[in-house]
PQR file of N, CA, C, O and H, with PARSE charges and radii, in Angstrom:
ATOM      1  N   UNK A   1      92.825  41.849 122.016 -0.4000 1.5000
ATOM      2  CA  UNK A   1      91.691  42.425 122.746 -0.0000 2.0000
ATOM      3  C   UNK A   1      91.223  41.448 123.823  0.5500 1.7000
ATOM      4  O   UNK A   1      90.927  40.265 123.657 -0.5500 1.4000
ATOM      5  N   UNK A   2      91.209  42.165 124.977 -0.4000 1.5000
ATOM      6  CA  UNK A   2      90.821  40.599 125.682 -0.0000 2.0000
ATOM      7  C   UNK A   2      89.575  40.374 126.071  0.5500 1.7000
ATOM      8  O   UNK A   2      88.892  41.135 125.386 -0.5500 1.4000
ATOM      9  H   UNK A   2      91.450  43.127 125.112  0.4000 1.0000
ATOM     10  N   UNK A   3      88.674  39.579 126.993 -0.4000 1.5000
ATOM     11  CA  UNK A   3      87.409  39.234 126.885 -0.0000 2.0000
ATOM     12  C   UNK A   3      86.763  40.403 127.766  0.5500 1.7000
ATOM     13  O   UNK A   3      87.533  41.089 128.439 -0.5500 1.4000
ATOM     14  H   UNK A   3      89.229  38.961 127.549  0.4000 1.0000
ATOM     15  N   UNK A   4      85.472  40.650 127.797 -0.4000 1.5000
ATOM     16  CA  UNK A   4      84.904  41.067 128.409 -0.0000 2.0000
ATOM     17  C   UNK A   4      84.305  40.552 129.505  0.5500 1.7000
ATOM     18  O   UNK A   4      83.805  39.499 129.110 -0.5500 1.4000
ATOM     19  H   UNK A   4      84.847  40.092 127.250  0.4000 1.0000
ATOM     20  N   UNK A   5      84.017  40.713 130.900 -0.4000 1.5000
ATOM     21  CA  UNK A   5      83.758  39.992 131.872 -0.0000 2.0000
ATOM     22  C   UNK A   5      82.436  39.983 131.974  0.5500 1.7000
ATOM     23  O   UNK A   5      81.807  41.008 131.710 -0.5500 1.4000
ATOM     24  H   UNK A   5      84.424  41.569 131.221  0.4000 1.0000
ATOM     25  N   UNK A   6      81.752  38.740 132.402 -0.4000 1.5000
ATOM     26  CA  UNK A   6      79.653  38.806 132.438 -0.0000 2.0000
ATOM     27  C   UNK A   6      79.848  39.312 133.766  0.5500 1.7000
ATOM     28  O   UNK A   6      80.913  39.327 134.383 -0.5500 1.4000
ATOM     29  H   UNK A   6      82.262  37.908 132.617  0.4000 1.0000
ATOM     30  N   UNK A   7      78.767  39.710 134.140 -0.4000 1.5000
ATOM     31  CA  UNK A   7      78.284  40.488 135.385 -0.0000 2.0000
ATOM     32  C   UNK A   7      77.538  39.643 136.266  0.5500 1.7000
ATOM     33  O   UNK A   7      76.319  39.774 136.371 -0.5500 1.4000
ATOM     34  H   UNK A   7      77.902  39.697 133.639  0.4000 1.0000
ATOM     35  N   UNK A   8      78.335  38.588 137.056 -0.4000 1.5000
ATOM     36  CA  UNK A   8      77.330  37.626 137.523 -0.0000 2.0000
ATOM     37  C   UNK A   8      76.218  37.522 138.340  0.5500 1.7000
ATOM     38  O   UNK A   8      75.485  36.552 138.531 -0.5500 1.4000
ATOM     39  H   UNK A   8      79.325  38.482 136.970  0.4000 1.0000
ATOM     40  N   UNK A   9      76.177  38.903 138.905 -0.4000 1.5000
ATOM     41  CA  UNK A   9      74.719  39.405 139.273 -0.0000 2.0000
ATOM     42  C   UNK A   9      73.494  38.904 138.579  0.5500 1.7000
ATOM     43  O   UNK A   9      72.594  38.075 138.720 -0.5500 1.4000
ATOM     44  H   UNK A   9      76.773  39.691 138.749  0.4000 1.0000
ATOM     45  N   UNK A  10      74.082  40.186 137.437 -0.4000 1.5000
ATOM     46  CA  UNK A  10      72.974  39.586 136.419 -0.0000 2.0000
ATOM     47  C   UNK A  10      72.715  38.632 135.745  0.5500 1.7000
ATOM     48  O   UNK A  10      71.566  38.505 135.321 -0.5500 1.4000
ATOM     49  H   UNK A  10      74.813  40.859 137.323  0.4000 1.0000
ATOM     50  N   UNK A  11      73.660  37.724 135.462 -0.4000 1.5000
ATOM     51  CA  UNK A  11      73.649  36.387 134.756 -0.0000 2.0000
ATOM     52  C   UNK A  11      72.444  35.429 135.567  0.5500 1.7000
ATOM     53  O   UNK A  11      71.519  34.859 134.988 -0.5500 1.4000
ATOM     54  H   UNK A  11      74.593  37.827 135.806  0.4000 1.0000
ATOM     55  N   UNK A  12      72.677  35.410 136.889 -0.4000 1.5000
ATOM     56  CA  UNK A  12      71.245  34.997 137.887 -0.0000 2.0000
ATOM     57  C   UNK A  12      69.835  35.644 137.738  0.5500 1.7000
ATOM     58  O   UNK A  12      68.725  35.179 137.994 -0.5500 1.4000
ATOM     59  H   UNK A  12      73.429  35.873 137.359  0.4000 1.0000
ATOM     60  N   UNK A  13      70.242  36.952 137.207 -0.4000 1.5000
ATOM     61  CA  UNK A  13      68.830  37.425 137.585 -0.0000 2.0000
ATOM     62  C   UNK A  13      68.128  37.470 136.123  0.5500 1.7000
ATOM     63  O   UNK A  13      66.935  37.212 136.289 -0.5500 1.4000
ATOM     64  H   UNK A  13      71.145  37.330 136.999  0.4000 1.0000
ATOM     65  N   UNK A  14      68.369  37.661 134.983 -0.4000 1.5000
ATOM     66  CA  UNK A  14      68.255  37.705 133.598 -0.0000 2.0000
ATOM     67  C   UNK A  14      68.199  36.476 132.544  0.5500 1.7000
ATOM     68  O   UNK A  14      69.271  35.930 132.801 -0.5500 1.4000
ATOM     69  H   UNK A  14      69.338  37.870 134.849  0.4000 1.0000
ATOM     70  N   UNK A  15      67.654  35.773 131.601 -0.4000 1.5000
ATOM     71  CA  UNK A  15      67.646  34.895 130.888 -0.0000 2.0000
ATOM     72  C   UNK A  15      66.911  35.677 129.361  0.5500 1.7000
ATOM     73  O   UNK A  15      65.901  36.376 129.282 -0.5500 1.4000
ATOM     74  H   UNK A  15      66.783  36.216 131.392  0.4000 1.0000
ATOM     75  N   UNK A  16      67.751  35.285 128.404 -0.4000 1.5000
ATOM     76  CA  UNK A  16      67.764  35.743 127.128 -0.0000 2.0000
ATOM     77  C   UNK A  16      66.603  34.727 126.592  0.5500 1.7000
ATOM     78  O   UNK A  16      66.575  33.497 126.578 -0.5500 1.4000
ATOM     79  H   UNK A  16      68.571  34.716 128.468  0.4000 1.0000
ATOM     80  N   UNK A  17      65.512  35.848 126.089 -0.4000 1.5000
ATOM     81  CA  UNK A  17      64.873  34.816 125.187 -0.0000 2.0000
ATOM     82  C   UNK A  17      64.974  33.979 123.728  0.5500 1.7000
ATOM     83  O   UNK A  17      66.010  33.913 123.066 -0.5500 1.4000
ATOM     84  H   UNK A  17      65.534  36.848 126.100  0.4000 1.0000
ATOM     85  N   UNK A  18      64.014  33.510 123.451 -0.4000 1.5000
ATOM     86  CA  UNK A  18      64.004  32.894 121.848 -0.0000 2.0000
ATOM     87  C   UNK A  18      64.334  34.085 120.801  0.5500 1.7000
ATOM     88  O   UNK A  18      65.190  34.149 119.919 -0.5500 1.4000
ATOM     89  H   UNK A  18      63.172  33.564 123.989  0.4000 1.0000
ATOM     90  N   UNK A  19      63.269  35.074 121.252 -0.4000 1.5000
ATOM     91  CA  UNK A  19      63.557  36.567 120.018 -0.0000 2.0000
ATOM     92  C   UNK A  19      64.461  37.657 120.468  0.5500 1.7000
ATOM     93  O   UNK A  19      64.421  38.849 120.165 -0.5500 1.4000
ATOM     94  H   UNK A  19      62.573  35.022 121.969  0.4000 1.0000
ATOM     95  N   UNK A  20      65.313  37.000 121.276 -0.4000 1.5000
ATOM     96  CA  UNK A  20      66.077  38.211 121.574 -0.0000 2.0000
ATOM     97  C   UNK A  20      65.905  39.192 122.921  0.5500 1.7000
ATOM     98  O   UNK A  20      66.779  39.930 123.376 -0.5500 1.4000
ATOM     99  H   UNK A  20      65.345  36.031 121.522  0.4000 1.0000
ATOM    100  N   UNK A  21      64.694  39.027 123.382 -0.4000 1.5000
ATOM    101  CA  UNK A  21      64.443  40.140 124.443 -0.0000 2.0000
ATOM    102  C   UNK A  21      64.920  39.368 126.179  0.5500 1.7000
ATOM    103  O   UNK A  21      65.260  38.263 126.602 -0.5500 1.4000
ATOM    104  H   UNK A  21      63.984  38.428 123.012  0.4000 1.0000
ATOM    105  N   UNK A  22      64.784  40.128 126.483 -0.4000 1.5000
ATOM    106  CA  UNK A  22      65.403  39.670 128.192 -0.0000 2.0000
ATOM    107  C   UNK A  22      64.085  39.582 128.906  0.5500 1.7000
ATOM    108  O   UNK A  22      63.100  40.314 128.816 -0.5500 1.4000
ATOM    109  H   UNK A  22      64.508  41.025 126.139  0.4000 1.0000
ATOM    110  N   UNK A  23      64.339  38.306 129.777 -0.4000 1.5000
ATOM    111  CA  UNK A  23      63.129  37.964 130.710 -0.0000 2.0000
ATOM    112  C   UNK A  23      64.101  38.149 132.514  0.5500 1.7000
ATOM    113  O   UNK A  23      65.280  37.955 132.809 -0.5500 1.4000
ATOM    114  H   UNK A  23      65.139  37.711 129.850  0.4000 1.0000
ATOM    115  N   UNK A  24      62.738  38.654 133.453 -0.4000 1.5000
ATOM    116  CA  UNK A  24      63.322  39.031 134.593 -0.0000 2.0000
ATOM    117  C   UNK A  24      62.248  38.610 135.464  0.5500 1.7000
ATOM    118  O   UNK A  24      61.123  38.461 134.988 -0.5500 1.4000
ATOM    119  H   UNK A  24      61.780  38.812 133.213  0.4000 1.0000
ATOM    120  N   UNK A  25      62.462  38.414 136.626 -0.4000 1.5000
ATOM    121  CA  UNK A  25      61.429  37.959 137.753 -0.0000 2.0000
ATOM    122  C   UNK A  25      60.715  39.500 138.316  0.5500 1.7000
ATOM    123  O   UNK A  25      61.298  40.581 138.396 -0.5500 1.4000
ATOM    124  H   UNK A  25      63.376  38.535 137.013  0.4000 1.0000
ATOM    125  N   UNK A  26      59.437  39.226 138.627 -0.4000 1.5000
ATOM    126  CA  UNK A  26      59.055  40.620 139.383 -0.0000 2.0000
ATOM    127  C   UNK A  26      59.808  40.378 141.044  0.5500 1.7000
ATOM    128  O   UNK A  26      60.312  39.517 141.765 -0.5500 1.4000
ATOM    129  H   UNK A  26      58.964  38.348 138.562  0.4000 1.0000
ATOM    130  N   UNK A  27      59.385  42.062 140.975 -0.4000 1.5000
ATOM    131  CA  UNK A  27      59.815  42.245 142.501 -0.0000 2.0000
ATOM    132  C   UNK A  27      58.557  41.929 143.462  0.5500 1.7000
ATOM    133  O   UNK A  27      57.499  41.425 143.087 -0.5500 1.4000
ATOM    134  H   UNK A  27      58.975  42.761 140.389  0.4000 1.0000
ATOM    135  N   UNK A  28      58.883  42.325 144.777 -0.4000 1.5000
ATOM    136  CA  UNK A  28      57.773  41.940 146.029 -0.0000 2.0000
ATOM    137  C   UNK A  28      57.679  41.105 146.242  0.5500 1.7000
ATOM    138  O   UNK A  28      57.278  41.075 147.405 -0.5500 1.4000
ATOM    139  H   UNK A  28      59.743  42.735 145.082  0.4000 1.0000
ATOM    140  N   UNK A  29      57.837  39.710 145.685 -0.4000 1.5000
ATOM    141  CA  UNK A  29      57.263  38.641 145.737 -0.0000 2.0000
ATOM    142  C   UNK A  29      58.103  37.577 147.331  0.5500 1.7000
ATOM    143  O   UNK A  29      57.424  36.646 147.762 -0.5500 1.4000
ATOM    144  H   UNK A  29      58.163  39.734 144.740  0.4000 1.0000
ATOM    145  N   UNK A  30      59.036  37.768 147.783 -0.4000 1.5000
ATOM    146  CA  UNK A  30      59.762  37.469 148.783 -0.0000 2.0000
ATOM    147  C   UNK A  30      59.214  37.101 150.339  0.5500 1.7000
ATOM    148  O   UNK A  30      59.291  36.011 150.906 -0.5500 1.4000
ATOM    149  H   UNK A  30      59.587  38.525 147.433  0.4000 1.0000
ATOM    150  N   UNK A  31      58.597  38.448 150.881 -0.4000 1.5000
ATOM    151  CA  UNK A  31      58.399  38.467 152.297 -0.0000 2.0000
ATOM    152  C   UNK A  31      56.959  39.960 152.277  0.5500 1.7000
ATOM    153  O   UNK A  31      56.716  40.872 151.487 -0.5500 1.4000
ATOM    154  H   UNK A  31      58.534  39.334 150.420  0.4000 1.0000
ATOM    155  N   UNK A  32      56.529  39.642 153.180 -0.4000 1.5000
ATOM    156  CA  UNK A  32      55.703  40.711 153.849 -0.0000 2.0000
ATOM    157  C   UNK A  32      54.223  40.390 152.949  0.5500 1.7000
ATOM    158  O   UNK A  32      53.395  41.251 152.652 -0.5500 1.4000
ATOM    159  H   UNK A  32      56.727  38.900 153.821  0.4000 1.0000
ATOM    160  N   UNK A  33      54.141  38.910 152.608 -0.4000 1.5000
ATOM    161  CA  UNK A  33      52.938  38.334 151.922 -0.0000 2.0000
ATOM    162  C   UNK A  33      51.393  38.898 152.272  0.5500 1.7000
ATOM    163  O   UNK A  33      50.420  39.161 151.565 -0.5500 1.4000
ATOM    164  H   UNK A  33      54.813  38.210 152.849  0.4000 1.0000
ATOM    165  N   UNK A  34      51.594  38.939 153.385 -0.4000 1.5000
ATOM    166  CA  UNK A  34      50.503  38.701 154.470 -0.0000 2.0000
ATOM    167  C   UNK A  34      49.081  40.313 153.906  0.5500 1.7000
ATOM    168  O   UNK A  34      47.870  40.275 153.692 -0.5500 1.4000
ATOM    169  H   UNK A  34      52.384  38.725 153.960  0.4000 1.0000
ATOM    170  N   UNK A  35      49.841  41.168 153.884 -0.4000 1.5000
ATOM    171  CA  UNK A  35      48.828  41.941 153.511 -0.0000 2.0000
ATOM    172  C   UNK A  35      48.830  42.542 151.942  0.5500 1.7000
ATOM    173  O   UNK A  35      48.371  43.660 151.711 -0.5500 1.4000
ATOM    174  H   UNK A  35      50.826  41.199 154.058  0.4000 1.0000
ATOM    175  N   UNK A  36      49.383  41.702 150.903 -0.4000 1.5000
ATOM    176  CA  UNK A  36      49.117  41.646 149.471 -0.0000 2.0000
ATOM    177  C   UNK A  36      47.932  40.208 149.276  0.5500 1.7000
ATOM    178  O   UNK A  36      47.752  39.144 149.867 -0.5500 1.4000
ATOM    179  H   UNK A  36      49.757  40.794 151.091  0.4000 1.0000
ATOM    180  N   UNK A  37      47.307  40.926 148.091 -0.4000 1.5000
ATOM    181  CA  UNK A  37      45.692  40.076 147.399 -0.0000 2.0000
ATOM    182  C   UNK A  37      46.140  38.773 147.106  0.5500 1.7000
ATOM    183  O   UNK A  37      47.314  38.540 147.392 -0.5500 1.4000
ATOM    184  H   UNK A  37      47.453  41.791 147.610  0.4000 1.0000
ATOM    185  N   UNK A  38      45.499  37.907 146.622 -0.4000 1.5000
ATOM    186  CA  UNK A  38      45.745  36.568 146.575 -0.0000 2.0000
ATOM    187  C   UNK A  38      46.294  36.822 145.220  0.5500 1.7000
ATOM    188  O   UNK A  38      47.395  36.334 144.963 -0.5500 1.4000
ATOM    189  H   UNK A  38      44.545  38.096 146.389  0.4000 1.0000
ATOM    190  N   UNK A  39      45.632  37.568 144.256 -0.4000 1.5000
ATOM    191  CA  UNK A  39      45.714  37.979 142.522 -0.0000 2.0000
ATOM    192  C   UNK A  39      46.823  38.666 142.344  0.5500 1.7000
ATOM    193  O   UNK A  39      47.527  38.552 141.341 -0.5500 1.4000
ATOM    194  H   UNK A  39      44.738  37.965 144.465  0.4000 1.0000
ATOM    195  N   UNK A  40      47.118  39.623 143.548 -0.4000 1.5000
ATOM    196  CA  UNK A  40      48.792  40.265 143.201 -0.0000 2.0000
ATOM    197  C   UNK A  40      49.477  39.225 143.758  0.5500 1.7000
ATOM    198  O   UNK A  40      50.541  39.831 143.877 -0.5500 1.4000
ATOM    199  H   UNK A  40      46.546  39.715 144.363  0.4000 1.0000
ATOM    200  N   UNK A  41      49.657  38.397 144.090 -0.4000 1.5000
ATOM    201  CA  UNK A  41      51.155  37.664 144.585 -0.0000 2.0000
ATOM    202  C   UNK A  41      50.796  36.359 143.378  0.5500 1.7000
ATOM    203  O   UNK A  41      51.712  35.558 143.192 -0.5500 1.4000
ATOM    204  H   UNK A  41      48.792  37.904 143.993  0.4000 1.0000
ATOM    205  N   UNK A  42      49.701  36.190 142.711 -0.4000 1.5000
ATOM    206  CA  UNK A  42      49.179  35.138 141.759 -0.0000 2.0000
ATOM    207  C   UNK A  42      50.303  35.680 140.698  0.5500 1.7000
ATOM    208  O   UNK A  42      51.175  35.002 140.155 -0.5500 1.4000
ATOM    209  H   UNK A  42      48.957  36.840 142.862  0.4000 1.0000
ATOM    210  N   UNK A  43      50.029  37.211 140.533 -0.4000 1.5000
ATOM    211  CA  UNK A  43      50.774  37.848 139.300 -0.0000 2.0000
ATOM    212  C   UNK A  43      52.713  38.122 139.662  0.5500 1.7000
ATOM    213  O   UNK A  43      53.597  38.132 138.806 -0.5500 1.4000
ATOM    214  H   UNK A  43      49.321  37.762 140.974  0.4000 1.0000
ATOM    215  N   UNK A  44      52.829  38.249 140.667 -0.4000 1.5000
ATOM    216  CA  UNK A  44      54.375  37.790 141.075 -0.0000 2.0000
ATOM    217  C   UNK A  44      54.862  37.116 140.800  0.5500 1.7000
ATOM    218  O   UNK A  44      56.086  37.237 140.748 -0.5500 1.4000
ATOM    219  H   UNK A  44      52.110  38.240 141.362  0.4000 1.0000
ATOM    220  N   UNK A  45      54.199  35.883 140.417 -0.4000 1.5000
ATOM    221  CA  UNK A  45      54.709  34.539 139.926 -0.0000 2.0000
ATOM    222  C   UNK A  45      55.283  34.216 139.017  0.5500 1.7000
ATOM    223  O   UNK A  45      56.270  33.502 138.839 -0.5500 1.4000
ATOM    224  H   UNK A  45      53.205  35.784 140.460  0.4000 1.0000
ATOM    225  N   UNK A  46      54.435  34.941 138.204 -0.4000 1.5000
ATOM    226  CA  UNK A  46      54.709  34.868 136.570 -0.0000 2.0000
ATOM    227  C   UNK A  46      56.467  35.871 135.985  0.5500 1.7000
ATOM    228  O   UNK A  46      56.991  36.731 136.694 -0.5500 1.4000
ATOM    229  H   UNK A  46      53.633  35.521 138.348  0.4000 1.0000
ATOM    230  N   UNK A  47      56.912  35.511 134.868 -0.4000 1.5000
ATOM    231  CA  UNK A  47      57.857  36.691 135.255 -0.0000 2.0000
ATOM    232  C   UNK A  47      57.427  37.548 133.767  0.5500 1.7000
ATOM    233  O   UNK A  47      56.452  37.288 133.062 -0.5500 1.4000
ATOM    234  H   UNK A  47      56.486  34.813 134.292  0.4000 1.0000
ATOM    235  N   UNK A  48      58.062  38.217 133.620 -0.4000 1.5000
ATOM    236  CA  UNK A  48      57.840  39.519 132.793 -0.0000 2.0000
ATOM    237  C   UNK A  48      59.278  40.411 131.966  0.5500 1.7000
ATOM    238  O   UNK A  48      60.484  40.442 132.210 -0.5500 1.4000
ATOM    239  H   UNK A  48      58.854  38.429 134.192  0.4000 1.0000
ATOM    240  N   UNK A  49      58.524  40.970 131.059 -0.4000 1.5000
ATOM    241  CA  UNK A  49      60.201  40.916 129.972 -0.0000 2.0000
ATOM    242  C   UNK A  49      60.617  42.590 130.659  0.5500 1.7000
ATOM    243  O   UNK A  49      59.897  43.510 131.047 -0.5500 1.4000
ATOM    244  H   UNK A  49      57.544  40.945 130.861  0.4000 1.0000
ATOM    245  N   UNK A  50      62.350  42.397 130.559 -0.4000 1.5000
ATOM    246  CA  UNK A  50      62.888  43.543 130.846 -0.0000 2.0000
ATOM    247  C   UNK A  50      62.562  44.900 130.589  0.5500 1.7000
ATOM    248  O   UNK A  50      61.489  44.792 131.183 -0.5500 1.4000
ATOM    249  H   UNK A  50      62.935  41.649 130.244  0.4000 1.0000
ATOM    250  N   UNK A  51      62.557  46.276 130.159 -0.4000 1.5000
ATOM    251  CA  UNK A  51      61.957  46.963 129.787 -0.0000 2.0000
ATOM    252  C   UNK A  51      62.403  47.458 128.478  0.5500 1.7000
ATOM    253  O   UNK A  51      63.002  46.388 128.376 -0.5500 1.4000
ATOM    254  H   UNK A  51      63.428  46.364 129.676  0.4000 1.0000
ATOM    255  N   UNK A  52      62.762  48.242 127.054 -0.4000 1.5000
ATOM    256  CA  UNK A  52      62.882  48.830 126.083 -0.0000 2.0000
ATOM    257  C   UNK A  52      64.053  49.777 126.540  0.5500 1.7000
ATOM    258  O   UNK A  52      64.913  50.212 125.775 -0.5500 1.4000
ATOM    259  H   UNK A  52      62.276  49.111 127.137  0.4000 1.0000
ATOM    260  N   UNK A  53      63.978  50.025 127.822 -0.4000 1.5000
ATOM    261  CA  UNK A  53      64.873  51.247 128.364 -0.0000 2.0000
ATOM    262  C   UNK A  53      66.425  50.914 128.872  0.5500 1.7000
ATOM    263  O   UNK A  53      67.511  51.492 128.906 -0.5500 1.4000
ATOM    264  H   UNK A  53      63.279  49.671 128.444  0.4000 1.0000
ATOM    265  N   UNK A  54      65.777  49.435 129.299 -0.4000 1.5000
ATOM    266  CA  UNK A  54      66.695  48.800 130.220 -0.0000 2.0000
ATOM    267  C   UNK A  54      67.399  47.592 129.618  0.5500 1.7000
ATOM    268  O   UNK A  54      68.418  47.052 130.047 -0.5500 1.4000
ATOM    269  H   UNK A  54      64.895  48.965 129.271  0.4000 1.0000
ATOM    270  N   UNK A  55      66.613  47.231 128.450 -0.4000 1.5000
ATOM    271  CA  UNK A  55      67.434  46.266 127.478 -0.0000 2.0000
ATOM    272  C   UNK A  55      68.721  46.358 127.154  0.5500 1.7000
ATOM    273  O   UNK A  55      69.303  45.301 126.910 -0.5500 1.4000
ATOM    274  H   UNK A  55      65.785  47.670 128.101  0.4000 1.0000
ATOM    275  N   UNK A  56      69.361  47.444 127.085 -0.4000 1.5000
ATOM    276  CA  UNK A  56      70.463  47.832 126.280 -0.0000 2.0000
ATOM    277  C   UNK A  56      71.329  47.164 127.724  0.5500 1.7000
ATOM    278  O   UNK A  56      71.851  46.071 127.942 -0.5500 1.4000
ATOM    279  H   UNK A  56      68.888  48.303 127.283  0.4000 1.0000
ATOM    280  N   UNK A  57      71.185  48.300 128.457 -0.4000 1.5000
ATOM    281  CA  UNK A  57      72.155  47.828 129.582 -0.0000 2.0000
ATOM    282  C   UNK A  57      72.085  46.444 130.512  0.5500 1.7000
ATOM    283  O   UNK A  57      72.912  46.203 131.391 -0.5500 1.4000
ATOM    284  H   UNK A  57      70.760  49.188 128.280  0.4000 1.0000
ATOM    285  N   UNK A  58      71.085  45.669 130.212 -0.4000 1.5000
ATOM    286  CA  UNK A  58      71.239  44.002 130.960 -0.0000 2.0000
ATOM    287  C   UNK A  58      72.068  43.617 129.659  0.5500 1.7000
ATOM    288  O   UNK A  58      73.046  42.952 130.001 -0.5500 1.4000
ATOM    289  H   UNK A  58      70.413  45.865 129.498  0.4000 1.0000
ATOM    290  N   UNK A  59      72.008  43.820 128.194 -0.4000 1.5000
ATOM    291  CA  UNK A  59      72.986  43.373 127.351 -0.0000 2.0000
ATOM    292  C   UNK A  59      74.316  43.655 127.612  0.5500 1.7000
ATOM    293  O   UNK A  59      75.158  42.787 127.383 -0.5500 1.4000
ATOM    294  H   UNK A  59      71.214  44.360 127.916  0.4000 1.0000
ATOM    295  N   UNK A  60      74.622  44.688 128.037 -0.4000 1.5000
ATOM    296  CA  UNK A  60      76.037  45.285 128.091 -0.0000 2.0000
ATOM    297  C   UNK A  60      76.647  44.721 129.205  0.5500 1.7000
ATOM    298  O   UNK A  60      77.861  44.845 129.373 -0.5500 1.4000
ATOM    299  H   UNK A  60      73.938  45.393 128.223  0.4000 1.0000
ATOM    300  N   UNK A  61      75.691  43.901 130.257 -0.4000 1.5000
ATOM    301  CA  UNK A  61      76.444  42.711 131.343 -0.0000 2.0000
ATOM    302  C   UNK A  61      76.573  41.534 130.965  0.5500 1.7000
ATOM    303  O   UNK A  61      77.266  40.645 131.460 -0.5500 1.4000
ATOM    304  H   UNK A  61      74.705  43.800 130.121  0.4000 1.0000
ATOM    305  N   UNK A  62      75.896  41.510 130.062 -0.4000 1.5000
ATOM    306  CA  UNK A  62      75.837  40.103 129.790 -0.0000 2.0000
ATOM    307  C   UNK A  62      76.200  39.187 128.004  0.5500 1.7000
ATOM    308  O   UNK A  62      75.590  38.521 127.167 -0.5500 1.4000
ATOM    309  H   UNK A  62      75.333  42.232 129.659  0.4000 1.0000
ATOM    310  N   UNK A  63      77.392  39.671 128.215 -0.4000 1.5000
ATOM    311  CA  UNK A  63      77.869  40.054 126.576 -0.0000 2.0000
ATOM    312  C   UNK A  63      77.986  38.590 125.790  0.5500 1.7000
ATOM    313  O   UNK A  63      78.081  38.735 124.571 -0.5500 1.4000
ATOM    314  H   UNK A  63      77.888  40.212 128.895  0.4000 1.0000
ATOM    315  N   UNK A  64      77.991  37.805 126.051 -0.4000 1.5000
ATOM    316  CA  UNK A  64      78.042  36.173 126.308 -0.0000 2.0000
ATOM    317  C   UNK A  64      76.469  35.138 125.939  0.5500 1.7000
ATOM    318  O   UNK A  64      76.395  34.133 125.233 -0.5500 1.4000
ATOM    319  H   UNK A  64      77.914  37.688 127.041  0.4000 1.0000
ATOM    320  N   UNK A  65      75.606  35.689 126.541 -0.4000 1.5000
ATOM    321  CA  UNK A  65      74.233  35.395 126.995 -0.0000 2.0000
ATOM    322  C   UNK A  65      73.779  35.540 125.598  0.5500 1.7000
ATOM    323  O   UNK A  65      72.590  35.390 125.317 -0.5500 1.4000
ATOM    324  H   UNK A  65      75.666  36.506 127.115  0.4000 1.0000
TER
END
């Protein structure tokens, strides 16, 4: 059987936590600053866990992780 290949997309964008769940960066946070709140780009910062929906399939790229 031979290996399965990681998805190196996602290998950058995804990091497996301590309990198992997937952590991901928010979006927006890049360019066009200028007319977002000081408190929404405060909260960009931070990152935030994958979703319940979407768990399955960042696993299925990242078979390794």
């Amino acid at each position: 059987m031979p290996k399965i290949k990681t998805n190196k997309a996602a290998a950058k964008r995804f990091k497996k936590t301590a309990r198992g769940k997937w952590k991901r960066r928010k979006s927006n946070a890049s360019h066009i600053l200028t007319k977002k709140t000081t408190g929404r780009k405060r909260s960009l910062r931070r990152s935030t866990l994958v979703s319940k929906a979407d768990s399955k399939r960042v696993a299925r790229m990242l078979p390794y992780a």
